[in-house]
C-alpha positions as CSV (number, residue, x, y, z in Angstrom):
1,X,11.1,2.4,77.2
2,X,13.7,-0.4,78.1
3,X,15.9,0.3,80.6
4,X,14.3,3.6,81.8
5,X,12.6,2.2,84.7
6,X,15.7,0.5,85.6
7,X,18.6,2.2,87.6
8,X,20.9,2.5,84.7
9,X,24.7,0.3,85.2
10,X,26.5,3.6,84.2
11,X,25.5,7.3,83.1
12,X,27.4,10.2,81.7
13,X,26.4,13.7,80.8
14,X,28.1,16.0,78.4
15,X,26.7,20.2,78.6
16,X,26.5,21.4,75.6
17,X,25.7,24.6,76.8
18,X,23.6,26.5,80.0
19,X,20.6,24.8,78.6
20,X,21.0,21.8,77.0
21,X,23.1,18.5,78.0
22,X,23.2,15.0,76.2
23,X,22.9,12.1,78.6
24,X,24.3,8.3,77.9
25,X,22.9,5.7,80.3
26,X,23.6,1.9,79.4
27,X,21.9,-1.3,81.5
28,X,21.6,-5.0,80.8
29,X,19.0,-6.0,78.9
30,X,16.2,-7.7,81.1
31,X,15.4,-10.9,79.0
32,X,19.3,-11.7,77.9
33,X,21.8,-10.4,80.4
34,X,24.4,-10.6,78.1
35,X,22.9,-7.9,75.7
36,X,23.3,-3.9,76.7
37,X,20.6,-1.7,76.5
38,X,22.3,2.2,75.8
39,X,20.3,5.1,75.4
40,X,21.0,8.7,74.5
41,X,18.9,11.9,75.4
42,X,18.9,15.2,74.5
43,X,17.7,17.1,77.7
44,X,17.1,20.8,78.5
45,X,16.8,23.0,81.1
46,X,12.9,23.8,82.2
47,X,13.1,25.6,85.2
48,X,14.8,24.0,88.1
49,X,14.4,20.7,86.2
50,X,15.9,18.9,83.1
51,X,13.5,17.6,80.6
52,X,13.8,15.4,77.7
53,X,13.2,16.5,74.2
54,X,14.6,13.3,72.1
55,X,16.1,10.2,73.0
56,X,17.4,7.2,70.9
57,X,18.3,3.6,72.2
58,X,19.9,1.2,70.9
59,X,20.9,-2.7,71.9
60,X,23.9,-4.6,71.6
61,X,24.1,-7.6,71.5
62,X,26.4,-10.2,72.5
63,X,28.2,-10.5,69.1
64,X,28.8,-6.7,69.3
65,X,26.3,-5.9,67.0
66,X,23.8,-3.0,67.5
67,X,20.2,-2.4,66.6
68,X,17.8,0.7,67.1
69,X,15.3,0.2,69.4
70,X,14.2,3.3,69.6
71,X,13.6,6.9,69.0
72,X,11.7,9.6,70.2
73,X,11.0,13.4,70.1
């Protein structure tokens, strides 16, 4: 996934409850700087760890317009 193996520019999570969170991470796209890679993930508690059951990313492009890149469950 774009962006995932990167260290994100910014991340923010929202708990939605004691065992599930949604997480927002956005980075600059590799091959046009200019461009933002965001991504959104449902994630929930296994355990000790956090684990993600769905994700969704997007791109925006310079103009400010957006296009799904992706989406998984």
């Amino acid at each position: 996934m774009i962006g995932l193996a990167e260290r994100p520019e910014t991340s923010f999570f929202i708990q939605l409850n004691e065992q599930e969170r949604l997480a927002f991470s956005s980075s600059k796209e590799k091959s046009d700087p200019s461009g933002e890679n965001i991504i959104a993930q449902l994630q929930r508690r296994k355990g000790e760890n956090w684990e993600t059951v769905g994700t969704i990313e997007l791109y925006r492009a310079p103009d400010g317009t957006y296009k799904q890149l992706h989406e998984s469950k």
